[in-house]
C-alpha positions in Angstrom: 13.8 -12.7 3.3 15.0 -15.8 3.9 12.9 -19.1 2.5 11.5 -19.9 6.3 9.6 -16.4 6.2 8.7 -16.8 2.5 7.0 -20.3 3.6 5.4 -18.4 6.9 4.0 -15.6 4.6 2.6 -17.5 2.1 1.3 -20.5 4.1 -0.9 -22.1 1.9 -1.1 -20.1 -0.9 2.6 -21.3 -2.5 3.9 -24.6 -2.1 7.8 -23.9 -2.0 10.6 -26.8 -2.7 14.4 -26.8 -2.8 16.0 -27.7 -6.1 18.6 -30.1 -5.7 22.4 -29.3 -6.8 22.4 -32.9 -8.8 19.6 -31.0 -11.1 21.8 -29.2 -13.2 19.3 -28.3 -15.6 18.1 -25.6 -13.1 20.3 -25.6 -10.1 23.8 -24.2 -11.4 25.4 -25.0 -8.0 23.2 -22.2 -5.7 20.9 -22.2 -2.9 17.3 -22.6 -5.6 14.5 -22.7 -4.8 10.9 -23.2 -7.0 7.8 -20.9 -5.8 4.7 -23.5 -7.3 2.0 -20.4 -7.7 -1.6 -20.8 -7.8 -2.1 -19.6 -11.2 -1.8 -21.4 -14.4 -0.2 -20.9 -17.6 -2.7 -20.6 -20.8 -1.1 -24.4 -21.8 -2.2 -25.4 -18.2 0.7 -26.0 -16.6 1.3 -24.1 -12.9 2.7 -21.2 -13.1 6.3 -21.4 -11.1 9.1 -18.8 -10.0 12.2 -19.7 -8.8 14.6 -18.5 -6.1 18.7 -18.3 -6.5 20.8 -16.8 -3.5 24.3 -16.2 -4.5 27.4 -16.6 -2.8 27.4 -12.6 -1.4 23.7 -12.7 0.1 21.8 -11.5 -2.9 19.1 -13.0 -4.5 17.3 -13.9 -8.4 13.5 -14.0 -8.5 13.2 -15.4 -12.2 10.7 -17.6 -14.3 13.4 -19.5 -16.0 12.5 -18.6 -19.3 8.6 -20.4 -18.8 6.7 -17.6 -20.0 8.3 -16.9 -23.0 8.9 -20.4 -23.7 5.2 -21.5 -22.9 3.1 -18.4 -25.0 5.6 -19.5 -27.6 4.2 -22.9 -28.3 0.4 -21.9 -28.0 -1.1 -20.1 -30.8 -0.4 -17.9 -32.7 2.6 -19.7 -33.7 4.0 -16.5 -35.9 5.9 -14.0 -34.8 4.2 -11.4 -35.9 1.5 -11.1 -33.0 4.2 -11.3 -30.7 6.2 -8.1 -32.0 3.1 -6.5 -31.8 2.4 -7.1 -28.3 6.0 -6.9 -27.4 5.9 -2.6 -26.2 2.8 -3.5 -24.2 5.2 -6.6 -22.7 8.4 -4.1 -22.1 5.9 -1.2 -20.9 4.6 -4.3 -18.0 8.0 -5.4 -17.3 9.3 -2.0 -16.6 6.5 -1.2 -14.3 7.7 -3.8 -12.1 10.7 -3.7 -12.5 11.3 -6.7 -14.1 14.3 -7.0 -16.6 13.7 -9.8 -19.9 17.3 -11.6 -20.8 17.1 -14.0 -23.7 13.5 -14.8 -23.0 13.9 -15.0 -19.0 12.4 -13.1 -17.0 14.3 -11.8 -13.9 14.7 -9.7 -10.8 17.6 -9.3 -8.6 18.7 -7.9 -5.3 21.8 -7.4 -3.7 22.7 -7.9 0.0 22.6 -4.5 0.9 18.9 -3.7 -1.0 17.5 -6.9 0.9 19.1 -5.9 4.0 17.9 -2.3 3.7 13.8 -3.5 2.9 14.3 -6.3 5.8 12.8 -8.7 3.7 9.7 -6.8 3.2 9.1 -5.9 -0.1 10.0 -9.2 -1.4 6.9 -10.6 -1.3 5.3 -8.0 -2.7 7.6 -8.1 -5.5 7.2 -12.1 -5.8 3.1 -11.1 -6.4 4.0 -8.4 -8.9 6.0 -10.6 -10.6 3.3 -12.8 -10.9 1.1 -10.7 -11.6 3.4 -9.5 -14.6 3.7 -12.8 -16.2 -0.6 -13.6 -16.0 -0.6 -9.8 -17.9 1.3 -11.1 -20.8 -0.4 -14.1 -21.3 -3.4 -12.2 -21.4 -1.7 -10.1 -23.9 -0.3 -13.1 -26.0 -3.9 -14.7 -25.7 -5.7 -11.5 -26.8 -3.7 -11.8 -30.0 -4.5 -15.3 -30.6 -7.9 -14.2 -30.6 -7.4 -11.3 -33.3 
C-alpha cells in the first residue's frame, strides 16, 4: 500500500506527512513517513506511527519508541508496576503481531508479504497497531491507579 492509498483510505481520520531526509533524528535516509492518529497519549500528546520503506520494497510500521518512552515519564515512576504489567504488554503485542526492540515498537513486511495482501491488510494492521499501543496505556494507567 503505497502512501497515496493510505491517504485515500483514511481521508480524514489521519493526517499523514513525509519526514524529511535533513531530519536525521527520525529519517535515517528512507522514504518516512508520520501517521498523526486521532488518539492521544495519557501525557496528551497525539498519538503518531510512522512509515519507513526500504530500498527492496518492504516496509516498517513503528512508534519510534513513543509509547515506552511516554508511560515512562508519567506515573508511576518505579519500575516495579511496569514489570508487573509487562506479560499482559508481551501477551498484546503478540496478538498483533507486533515485535518490542529496545523500547520500539515495530512491524515489518517484506515486498513479497505486501505484494501477496495487495495492500490490504495494512490498514487493518495500522488500526491494530494502534489499538495495541491505547491497550498498554490503559494498562500502564491502571497501575498508576493501584
Amino acid at each position: 500500500m503505497k502512501v497515496a492509498e493510505i491517504r485515500k483510505e483514511f481521508a480524514g481520520e489521519i493526517l499523514i506527512k513525509k519526514i524529511p531526509e535533513k531530519d536525521k533524528r527520525l529519517n535515517k535516509g528512507k522514504d518516512m513517513f508520520k501517521l498523526q492518529l486521532p488518539l492521544l497519549y495519557p501525557d496528551g500528546d497525539w498519538i503518531g506511527l510512522y512509515l519507513t520503506y526500504d530500498k527492496r520494497g518492504g516496509l516498517k510500521i513503528t512508534d519510534d519508541g513513543d509509547t515506552f518512552f511516554r508511560i515512562g515519564y508519567t506515573p508511576p515512576h518505579n519500575e516495579g508496576a511496569f514489570t508487573r504489567s509487562y506479560p499482559r504488554i508481551t501477551k498484546i503485542l503478540k496478538i498483533n503481531y507486533i515485535e518490542e526492540n529496545d523500547g520500539e515498537l515495530s512491524r515489518e513486511y517484506d515486498a513479497a508479504e505486501l505484494e501477496k495482501y495487495k495492500g490490504n491488510i495494512l490498514s487493518s494492521d495500522i488500526w491494530n497497531f494502534l489499538q495495541a499501543i491505547v491497550e498498554i496505556c490503559a494498562i500502564y494507567e491502571e497501575k498508576a491507579r493501584e
